[in-house]
Structure formats: structure tokens, C-alpha cells
C-alpha positions in Angstrom: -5.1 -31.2 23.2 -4.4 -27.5 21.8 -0.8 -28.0 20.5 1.1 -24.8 21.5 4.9 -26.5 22.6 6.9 -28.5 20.6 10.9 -29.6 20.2 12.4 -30.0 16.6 15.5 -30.7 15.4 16.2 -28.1 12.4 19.8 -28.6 10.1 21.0 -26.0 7.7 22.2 -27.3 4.7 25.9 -28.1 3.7 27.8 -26.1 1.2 29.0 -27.9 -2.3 32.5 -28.8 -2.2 34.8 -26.7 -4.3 36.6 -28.6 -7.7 39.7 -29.5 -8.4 40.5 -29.9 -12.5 42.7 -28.5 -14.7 41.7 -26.8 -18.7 42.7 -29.9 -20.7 42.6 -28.5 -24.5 44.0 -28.9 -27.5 46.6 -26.8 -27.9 46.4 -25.6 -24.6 49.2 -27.7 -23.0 49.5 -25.7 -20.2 46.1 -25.1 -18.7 45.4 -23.7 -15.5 43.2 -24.7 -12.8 39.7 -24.3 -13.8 37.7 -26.1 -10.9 34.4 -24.3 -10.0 33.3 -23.3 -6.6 30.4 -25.2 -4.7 26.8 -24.0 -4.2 25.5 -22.7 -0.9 23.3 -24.8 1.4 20.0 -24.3 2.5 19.2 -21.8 5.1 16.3 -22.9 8.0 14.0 -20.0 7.5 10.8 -19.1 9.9 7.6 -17.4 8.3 4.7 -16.7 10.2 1.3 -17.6 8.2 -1.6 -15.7 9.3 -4.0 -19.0 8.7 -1.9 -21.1 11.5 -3.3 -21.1 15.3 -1.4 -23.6 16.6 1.9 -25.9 16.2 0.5 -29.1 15.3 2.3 -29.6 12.2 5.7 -30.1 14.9 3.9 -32.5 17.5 4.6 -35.5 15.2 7.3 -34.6 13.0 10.7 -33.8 15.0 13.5 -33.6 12.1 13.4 -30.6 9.9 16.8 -30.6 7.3 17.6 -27.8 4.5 19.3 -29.4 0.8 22.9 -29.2 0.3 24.7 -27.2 -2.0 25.8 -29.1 -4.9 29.8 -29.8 -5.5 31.6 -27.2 -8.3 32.5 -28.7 -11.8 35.1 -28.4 -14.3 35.6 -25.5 -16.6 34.4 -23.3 -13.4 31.3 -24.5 -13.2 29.6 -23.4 -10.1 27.4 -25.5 -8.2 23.6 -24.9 -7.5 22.7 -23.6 -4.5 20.0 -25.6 -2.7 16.9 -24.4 -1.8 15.8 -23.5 1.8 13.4 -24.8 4.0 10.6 -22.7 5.1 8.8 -23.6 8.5 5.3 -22.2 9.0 4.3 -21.1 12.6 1.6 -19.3 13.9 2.3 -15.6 14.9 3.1 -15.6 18.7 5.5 -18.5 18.6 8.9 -18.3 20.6 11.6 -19.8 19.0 14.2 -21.2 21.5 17.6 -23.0 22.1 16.1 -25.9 23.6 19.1 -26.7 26.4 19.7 -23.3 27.6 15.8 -21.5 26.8 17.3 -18.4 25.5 15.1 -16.7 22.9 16.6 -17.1 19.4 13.6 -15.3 17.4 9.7 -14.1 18.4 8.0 -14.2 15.4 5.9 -11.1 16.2 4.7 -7.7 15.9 7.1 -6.7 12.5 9.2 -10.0 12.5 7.2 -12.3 10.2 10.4 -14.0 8.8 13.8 -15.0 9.6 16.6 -17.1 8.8 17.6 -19.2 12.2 20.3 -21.4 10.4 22.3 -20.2 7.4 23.0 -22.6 5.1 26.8 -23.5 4.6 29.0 -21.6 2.0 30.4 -22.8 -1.4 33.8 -23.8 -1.3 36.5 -22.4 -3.7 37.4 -24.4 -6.5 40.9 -24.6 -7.4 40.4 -21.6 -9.8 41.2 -19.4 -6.9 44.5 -21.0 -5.4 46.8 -20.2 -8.0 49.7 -18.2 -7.6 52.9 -17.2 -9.0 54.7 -19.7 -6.9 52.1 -22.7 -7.3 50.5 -22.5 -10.7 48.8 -26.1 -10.6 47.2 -26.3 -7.0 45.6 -29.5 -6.2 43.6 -28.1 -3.8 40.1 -27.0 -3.6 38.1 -25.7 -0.7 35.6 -28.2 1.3 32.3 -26.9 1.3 31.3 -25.2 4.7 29.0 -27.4 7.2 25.6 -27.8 8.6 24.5 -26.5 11.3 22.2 -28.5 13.7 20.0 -27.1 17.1 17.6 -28.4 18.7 14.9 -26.1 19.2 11.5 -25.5 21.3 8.6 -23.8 19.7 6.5 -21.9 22.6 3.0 -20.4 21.1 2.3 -17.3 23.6 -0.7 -15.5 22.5 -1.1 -12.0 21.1 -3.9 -10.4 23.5 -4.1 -6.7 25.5 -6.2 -8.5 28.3 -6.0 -11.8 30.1 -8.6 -13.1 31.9 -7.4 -15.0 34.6 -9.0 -17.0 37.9 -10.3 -20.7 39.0 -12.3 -23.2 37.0 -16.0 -22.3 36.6 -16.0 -18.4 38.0 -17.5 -17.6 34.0 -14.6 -16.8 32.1 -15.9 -18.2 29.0 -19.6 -16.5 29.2 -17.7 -13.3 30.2 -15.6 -13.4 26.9 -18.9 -15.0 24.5 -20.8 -11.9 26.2 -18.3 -8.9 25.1 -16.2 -10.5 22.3 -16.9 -12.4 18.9 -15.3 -15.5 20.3 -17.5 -18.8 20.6 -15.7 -20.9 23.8 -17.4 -23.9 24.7 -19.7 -23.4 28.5 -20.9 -26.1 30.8 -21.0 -25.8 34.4 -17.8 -28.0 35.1 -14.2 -27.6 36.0 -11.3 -27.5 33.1 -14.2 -27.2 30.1 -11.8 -24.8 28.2 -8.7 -26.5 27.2 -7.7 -24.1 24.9 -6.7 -20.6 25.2 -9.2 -18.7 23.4 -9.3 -15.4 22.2 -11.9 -12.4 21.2 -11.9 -8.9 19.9 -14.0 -6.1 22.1 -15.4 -3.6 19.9 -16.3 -0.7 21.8 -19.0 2.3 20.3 -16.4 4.8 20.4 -13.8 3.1 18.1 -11.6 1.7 20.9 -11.1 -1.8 20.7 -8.4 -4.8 22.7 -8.1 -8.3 22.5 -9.2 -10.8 25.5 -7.6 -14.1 26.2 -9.2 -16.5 28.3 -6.4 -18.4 30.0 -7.8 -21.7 31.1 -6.9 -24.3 34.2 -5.9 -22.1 36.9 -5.6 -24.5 40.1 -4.0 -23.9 42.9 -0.4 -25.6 42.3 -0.4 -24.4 38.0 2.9 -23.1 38.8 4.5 -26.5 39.8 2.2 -28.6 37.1 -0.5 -29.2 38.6 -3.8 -29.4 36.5 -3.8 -27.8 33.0 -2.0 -24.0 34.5 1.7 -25.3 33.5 0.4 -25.7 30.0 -1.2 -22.2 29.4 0.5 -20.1 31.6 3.0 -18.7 29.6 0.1 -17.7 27.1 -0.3 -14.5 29.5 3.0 -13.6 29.2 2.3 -10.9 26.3 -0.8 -9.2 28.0 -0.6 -5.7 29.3 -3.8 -6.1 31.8 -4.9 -8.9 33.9 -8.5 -9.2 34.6 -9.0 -11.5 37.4 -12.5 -12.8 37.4 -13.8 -14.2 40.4 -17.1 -16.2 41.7 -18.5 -13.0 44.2 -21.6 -15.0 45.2 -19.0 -18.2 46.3 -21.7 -20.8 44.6 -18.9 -23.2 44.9 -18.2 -23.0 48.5 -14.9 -20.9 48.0 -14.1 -17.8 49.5 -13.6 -15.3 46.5 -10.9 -13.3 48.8 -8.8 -16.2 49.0 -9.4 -17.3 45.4 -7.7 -14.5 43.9 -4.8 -14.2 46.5 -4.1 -17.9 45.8 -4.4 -17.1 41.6 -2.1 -14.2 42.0 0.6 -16.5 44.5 0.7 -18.8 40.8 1.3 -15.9 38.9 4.0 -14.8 40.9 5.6 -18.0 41.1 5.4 -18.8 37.7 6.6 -15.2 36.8 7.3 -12.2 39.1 7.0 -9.5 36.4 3.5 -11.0 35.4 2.4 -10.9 38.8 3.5 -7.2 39.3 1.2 -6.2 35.9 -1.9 -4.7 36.3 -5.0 -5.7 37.8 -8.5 -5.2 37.7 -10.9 -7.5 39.6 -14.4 -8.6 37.7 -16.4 -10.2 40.7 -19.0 -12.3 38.5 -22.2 -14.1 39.4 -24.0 -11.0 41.3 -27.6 -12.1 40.3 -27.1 -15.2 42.2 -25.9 -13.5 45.5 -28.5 -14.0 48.1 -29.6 -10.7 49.5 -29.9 -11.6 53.0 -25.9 -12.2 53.2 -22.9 -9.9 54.1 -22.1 -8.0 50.7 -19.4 -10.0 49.3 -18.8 -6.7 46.8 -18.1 -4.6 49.9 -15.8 -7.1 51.3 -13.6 -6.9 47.6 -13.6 -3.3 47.3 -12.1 -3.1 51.0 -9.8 -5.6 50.6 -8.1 -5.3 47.0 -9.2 -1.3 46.1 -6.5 0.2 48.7 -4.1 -2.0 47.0 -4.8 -0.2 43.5 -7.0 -3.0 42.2 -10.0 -1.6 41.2 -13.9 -3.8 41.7 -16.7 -4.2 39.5 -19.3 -6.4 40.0 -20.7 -7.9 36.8 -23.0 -10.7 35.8 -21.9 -12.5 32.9 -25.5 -14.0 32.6 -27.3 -11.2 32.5 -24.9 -8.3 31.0 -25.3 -6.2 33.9 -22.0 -4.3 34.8 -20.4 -5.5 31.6 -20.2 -1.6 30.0 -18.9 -0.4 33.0 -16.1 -3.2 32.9 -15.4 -2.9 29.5 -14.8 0.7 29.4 -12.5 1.0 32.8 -10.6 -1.7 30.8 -10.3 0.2 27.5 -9.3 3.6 29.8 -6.4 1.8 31.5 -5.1 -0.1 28.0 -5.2 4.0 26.7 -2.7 5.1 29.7 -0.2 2.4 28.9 2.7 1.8 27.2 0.8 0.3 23.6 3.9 -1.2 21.9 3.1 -4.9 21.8 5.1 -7.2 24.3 8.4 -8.8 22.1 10.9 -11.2 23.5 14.7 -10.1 22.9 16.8 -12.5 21.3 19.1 -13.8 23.7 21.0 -16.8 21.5 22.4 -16.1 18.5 23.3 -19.2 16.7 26.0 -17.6 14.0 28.5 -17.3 17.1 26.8 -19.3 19.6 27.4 -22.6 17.2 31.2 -21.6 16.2 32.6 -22.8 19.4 32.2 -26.7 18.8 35.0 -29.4 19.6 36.8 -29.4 15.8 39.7 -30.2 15.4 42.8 -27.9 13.9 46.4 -27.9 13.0 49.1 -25.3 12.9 51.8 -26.2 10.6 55.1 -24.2 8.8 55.2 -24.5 4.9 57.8 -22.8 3.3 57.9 -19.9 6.2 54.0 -19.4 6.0 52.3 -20.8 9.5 49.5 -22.7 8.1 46.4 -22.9 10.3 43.8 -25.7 8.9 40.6 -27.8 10.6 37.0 -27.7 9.9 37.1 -25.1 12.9 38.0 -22.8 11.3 37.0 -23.4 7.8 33.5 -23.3 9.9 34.0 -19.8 11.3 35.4 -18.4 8.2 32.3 -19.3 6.6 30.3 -17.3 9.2 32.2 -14.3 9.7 32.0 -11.5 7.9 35.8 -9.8 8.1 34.9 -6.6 6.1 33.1 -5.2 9.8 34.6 -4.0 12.4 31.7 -6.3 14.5 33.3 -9.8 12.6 36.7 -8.4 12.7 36.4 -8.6 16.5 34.7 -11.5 16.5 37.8 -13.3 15.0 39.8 -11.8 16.7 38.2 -13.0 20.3 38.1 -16.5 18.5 41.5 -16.7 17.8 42.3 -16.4 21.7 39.9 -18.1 23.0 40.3 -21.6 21.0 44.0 -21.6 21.7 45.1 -21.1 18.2 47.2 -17.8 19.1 48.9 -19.7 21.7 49.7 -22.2 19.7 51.3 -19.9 16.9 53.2 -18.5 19.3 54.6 -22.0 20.7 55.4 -23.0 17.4 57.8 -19.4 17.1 55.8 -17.2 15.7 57.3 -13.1 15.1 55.2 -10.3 14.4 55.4 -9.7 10.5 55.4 -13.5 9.9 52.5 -14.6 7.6 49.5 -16.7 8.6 47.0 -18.4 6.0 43.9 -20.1 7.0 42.5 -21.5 3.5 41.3 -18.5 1.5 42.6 -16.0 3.9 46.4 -14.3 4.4 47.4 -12.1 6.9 50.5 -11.0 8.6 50.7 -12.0 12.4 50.9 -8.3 15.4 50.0 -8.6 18.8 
């Protein structure tokens, strides 16, 4: 089965604990701290490579984990950072927060790499906790977390066109005819199980790419047959061409075939179903002349509606030109920036909000705020811009923390430390 969905589990790696040791030389009887600070941990990094075409590598493997960063030493030693895990994925794949389905990355179009995880930072050795007022601290700073998400890898195909309509109609000669692609052809339903996809080279220099989007039943919306599985592979495409059996050689009307395609379309996805249409009504040489014209009856029914006819044969070529070049002409009047998904999770402040604990505590007038909370969103936030600035700010109120402050008797002016990080307290 063509693998293009899978669910991994992917981990960032830890940061290296920061040291605690003190300069022990002779004749150096008073040695400061010299504890080093701890490596970062791997970052889970996403690379498209152009040789992948599907996500089989992730149908068998679930757990994907980044290296820690190793612990500071003495004499400030800093730790190695650990090295970060690259995942391979075909371009096209969809990269989302399993539970929810929000896009975290598309790796398309300019997007051929990106870090989904960062690894966690280094903590401080004791080096950095000295003061005037505490010359030997014997504290160092834990290194910052992992960060696990379960994820879903969705492969959507790259393609201009997609060829839509029921088992058998001759999607697969259509696209063997007019593209370089090979599909595999016999006369019986669900043959293609994989979405295929060819190049049309036109004389003139214009040129798209076709997907032939397999198992179209009615009920693919709900799961039925193979559509559940492909569906969301014409999610990119700018055009649909609906191809339909004209001469009926299965017994099927081909008026009601495509109004009961297009009803899965638009249940699976309303904006699909909205996109563009032409209609290829295939199998002409095998209409028998002494029938009503089955073209006729197309044109007038699906025409007015702005869905233009051509009759084709796939077998024979004829009509194919025609097709082609009404297809190129409409691509040229549209919008030709390739289809991206938006990222709609983002996991640097998605995965802050966890249930750590914290404490809030008075030592020596300095209110004291400690927990791998926020030792976790200190180590994501950047306070330098105005964007992480407000983003600790907004976490501040909404974990409880600045009503606790103020429940333990908090003034403005009064100072508030949270490991590495001083401030004075203002509403």
C-alpha cells in the first residue's frame, strides 16, 4: 500500500545540566566557583529529500528522539552540545499536531527545512551565580527539558491538475497518453492504488503537472473504498479535471457520475469542491452512433454552469490537444503561486503551558519564583523582543504566578528572581 500517513512520536533533546565546583589550587585558598555550563540538546529538524516519494521509512518505526546535551565540568568546562536529528520526508508532506490537526510545518514550495522541536538549553554552571553578597553559590542551573509531540505526517501531492472521477472511466490511459508517467491499466475497478503523477509538455513551452487521484466511490468521503486514503492528495491542485465514461460502457449514467464525484468533494472539503472544473467525457470511439448524443446531453447540463466539455478518447488520442491546451489556458489565468498550508500550531508556546509545578518563596526580601515551569519557558523565550517580552508577560497571568506574588504581599519596586533572571515587580 502507497504509504502517504503516518503518526511518530519525535523528542527534542535535553540540555546538559550546569556544574557546581569550586577552583581548588594551590595557593589559591579562596577560589571561586568555576562550574561550567551544560550543552544544548538536540533539535528535531525536518529536511525534504528530493529522492523520497513516500513516508515509508515512519510506517514501522514510531519513536524518533534527539541526544542530550552533556552536563558542564569543572574549571568551566562547557558541555557538548548533542547533535540533532534529521527526518527525511518527501516534499509535499504536512506536518501536524496529531490531537488537535493544526499544521505545524508544510515542507513545500521554499520550506525544505525546519526545526519542529528545539533542543533544550545548557544550564548555568555555578560560575554565573556569584555575587557580592553570596561568593560561594552551591547552585547551578538544571539543564532545560525535552520536548515531546506526537505528530502525523500527511503526504499531499505537488500537481496543477487533478484528475478526478469513478473507477475505470480511463484515468490512467488519459495520463500514459499526455504525460511521461507509466500507471499500471487493466479494465477493472481500484487498479491504481497509488496516486500517480506526470509532466505535460506542451509545443509551445507551457507545461503542468497531472495527478491521477485513485478510488473515487460513491461514500470516499465517509471511508468507503480507497477515496479516504487519497483524497487529501487533491488538496494542492489548482484545476480539477473530472473525467467521465461518455459512452456509459458500464451501465452508469455519466450525468449522475460526476454530480455524485463532486457531492464527495464537497463533503470531504468545500473549498475543493468550489475549484475549478473542466469535464473530459472519455470513451467517444466506443459510443454507438445510433444513440442520443451523450456529448450533447454534458455540454447542456454542466456548460451553463461554467464547466466547460470536451470529448476525448484516451485510446485513440482524439480530442487530447484540444484538452490539453484549454487546460494549459485556464492554469495561465490563475493565481500560479503553489498551494501552502499556514502553520497553525506552534510548538515553542503551544508546549509551555504543561502541568509543572512552581514555588513562590521570600529570601532575604527577594520573592523567589522556582519550578521546572518556568525554568522551561525561560529556556524558550527570547526577552530581548518585544514579541517574547509579551509572551512572558501573558504567561505570568495566566499560570497564576502573579496572583500568587501578590497573595504572598508583593509592592511594586519589590524584586523578583526566577533563576538567571532579576527584575523589579509594576503592575
Amino acid at each position: 500500500m502507497f504509504a502517504d500517513r503516518a503518526k511518530i512520536l519525535i523528542r527534542s533533546g535535553k540540555g546538559g545540566d550546569g556544574h557546581v565546583s569550586f577552583r581548588r589550587e594551590l595557593y589559591v585558598p579562596n577560589g571561586g566557583p568555576d562550574g561550567g555550563d551544560g550543552g544544548r540538546g538536540g533539535d528535531v529538524i525536518f529536511e525534504v529529500d528530493e529522492g523520497l516519494n513516500t513516508l515509508q521509512d515512519y510506517r514501522h518505526r514510531r519513536k524518533f528522539a534527539a541526544k542530550d546535551g552533556v552536563s558542564g565540568g569543572k574549571r568551566r568546562c562547557h558541555g557538548a552540545d548533542a547533535e540533532d536529528i534529521v527526518l527525511k520526508v518527501p516534499e509535499g508532506t504536512v506536518i501536524k499536531e496529531a490531537e488537535s490537526g493544526k499544521v505545524i510545518a508544510d515542507m513545500s514550495g521554499d520550506n525544505r527545512r525546519q526545526i519542529i522541536l528545539k533542543g533544550g538549553k545548557g544550564g548555568l554552571g555555578n560560575q554565573h551565580y556569584a555575587t557580592a553578597t553570596m561568593q560561594v553559590p552551591k547552585y547551578a542551573q538544571p539543564g532545560q527539558p525535552s520536548r515531546e509531540l506526537w505528530v502525523t505526517l500527511e503526504l499531499k501531492v505537488i500537481a496543477d491538475v487533478g484528475l478526478v472521477g469513478f473507477p475505470n472511466v480511463g484515468k490512467s490511459t488519459f495520463l500514459s497518453r499526455v504525460t511521461n508517467a507509466r500507471p499500471k491499466i487493466a479494465n477493472y475497478h481500484f487498479t491504481t492504488l497509488n496516486p500517480n503523477l506526470g509532466v505535460v509538455d506542451l509545443p509551445d513551452g507551457r507545461g503542468f503537472v497531472v495527478a491521477d487521484i485513485p478510488g473515487l466511490i460513491e461514500g470516499a468521503s465517509e471511508g468507503v473504498g480507497l477515496g479516504h486514503e487519497f483524497l487529501r492528495h487533491i488538496e494542492r491542485t489548482k484545476l480539477i479535471v473530472h473525467i467521465v465514461d461518455a459512452a456509459g460502457t458500464e451501465g452508469r449514467d455519466p450525468i449522475e457520475d460526476i454530480y455524485k464525484i463532486n457531492a464527495e468533494l464537497d463533503a470531504y472539503n468545500q473549498d475543493i469542491a468550489r475549484r475549478p472544473q473542466i469535464i473530459a467525457a472519455n470513451k467517444t470511439d466506443v459510443i454507438s452512433p445510433g444513440e442520443e448524443d451523450p456529448i450533447a446531453r454534458l455540454k447542456a447540463e454542466f456548460e451553463p454552469k461554467g464547466m466547460m466539455v470536451y470529448p476525448i478518447s484516451g485510446v485513440t488520442g482524439a480530442g487530447l490537444s484540444e484538452l490539453l491546451y484549454a487546460i494549459s489556458n485556464r492554469l495561465k489565468d490563475m493565481d500560479q503561486s503553489p498551494v501552502i498550508f499556514e502553520q497553525e500550531y506552534f510548538p515553542e508556546e503551544e508546549l509551555i503551558y504543561e502541568n509543572l509545578p512552581y514555588s513562590v518563596e521570600i529570601e532575604d526580601g527577594i520573592y523567589v519564583v522556582e519550578g521546572p515551569k518556568i525554568e522551561k519557558m525561560l529556556g524558550y523565550t527570547n526577552l530581548d523582543s518585544e514579541k517574547g517580552f509579551q509572551f512572558f508577560q501573558k504567561f505570568l497571568k495566566d499560570t497564576g504566578i502573579l496572583d500568587e506574588l501578590e497573595a504572598a504581599g508583593i509592592q511594586e519596586g519589590d524584586t523578583v528572581r526566577m533563576y538567571g533572571l532579576q527584575f523589579d515587580y509594576f503592575k
